[in-house]
C-alpha positions in Angstrom: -3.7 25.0 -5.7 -0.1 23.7 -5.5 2.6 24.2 -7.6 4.7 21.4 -6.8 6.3 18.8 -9.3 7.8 15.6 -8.5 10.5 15.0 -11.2 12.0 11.3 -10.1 15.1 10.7 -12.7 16.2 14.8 -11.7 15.7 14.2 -7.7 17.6 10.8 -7.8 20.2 12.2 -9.8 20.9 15.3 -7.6 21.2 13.3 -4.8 23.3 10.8 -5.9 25.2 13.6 -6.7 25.0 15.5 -2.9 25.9 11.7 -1.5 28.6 11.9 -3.6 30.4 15.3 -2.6 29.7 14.6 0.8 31.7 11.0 0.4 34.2 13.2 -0.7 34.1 15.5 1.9 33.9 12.7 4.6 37.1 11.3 2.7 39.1 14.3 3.4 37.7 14.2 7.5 39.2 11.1 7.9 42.5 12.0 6.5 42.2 15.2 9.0 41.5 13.0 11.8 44.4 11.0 11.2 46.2 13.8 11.2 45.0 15.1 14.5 45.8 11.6 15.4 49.2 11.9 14.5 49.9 15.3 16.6 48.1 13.4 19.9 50.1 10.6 19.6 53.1 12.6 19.4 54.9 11.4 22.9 58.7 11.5 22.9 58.8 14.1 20.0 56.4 16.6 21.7 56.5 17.0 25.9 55.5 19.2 28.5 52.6 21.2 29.5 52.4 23.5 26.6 52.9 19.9 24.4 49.7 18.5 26.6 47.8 21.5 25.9 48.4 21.3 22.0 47.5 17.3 22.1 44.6 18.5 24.2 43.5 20.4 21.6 43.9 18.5 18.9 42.3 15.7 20.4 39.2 18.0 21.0 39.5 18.5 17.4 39.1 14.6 16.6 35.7 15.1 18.7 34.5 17.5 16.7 35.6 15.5 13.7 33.6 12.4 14.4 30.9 14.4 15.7 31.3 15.8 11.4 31.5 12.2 10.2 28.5 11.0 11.6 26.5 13.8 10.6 27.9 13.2 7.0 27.2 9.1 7.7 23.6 10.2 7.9 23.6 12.8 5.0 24.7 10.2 2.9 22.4 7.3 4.0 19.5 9.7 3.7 20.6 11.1 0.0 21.2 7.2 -0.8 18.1 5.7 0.2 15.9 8.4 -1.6 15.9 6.1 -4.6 14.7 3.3 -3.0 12.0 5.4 -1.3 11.1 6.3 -4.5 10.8 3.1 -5.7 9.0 1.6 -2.8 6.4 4.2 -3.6 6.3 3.6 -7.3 7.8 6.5 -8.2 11.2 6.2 -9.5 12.2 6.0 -12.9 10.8 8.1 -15.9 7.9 9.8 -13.2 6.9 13.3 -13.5 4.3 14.9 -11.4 2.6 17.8 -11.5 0.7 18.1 -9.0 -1.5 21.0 -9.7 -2.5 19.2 -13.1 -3.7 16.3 -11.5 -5.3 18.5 -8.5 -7.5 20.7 -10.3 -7.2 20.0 -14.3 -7.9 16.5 -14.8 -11.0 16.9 -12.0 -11.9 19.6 -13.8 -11.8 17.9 -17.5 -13.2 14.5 -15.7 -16.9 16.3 -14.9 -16.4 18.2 -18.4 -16.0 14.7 -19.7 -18.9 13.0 -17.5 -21.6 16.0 -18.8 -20.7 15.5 -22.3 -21.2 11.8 -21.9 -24.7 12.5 -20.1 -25.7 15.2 -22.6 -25.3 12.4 -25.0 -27.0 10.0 -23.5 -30.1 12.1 -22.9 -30.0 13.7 -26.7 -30.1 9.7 -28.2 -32.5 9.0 -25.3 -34.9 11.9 -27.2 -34.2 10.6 -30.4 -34.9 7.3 -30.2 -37.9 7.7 -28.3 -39.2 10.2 -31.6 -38.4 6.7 -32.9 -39.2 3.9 -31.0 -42.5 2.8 -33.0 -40.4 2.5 -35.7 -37.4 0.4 -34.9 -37.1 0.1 -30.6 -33.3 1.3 -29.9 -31.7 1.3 -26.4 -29.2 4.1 -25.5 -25.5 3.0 -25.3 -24.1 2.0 -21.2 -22.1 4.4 -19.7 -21.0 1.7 -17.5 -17.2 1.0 -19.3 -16.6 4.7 -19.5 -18.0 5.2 -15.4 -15.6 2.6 -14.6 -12.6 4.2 -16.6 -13.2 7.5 -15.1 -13.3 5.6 -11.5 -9.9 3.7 -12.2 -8.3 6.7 -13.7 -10.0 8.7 -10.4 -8.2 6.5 -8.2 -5.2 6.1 -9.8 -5.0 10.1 -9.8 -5.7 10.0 -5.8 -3.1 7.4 -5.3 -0.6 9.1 -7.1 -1.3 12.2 -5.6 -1.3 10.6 -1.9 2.2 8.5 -3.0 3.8 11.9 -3.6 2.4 13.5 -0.4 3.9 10.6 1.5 7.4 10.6 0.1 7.5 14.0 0.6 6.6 13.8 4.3 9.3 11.1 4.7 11.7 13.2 3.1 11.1 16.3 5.1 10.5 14.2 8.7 14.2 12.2 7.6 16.2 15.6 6.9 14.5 17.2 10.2 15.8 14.3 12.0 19.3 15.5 10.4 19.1 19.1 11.7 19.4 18.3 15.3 22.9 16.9 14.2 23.5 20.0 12.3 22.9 22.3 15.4 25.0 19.9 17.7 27.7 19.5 15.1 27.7 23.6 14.6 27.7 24.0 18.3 31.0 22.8 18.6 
């Protein structure tokens, strides 16, 4: 049984939250860069070999500062577009999920539900055939409450396969992202 819960107004938030930090982060980068920039483009004021080894440097630094910024480019598109993954799958908003309640409670409660409703059925079938020479009575239709436990069935398997997919996404996305992290580390 799983313990997960899908909470969409607390994901959303947190993330719009990560993308912002990171914009803030990627804000200071570019101001380094600049900076870097600055020290590289430093000709008459800084010359010689020890100057060419310093602009060297520093424009080895830049590298490693765009090879930052497009890491954070990609943080912050994949923290953006979670809420419109979310809403693509019908799952933004007010949602909440718990999965395990919909995995193993309501199934369970749905077959409690669909015994009491045959139990019923076969109790009035008994009594009106003790009866039937009396006044002939037909037992009520399950049909409308079959139906209702079908619909609800398959709106509890959709939901359950909508959060399963989003959750995929996510994880495939952000392990798309790692390879950039290792890369942008390795420098």
């Amino acid at each position: 049984m799983s313990l997960k819960v899908y909470e969409a107004r607390s994901l959303i938030e947190s993330m719009e939250d990560r993308a912002k930090e990171y914009s803030s982060l990627r804000e200071k980068l570019v101001l380094l860069r600049k900076r870097f920039l600055d020290i590289v483009q430093l000709d008459d004021a800084l010359q010689g070999k020890g100057a060419n080894a310093i602009k060297g440097f520093y424009q080895a630094q830049i590298d490693v500062v765009y090879a930052w910024l497009r890491l954070i480019d990609r943080q912050i598109a994949f923290f953006k577009g979670i809420s419109g993954d979310a809403g693509d799958n019908d799952l933004s908003g007010n949602t909440v999920v718990y999965q395990s309640f919909l995995e193993s409670e309501l199934s369970h409660h749905e077959k409690n539900y669909m015994m009491m409703v045959d139990s019923q059925q076969d109790e009035l079938k008994r009594i009106f055939n003790r009866v039937d020479d009396l006044v002939p009575l037909n037992v009520f239709s399950s049909d409308r409450f079959m139906d209702a436990v079908a619909e609800a069935k398959k709106g509890r398997n959709e939901t359950l396969q909508a959060v399963e997919n989003f959750d995929e996404k996510l994880k495939s996305e952000y392990t798309l992202s790692e390879d950039d992290e290792h890369y942008v580390v390795a420098l």
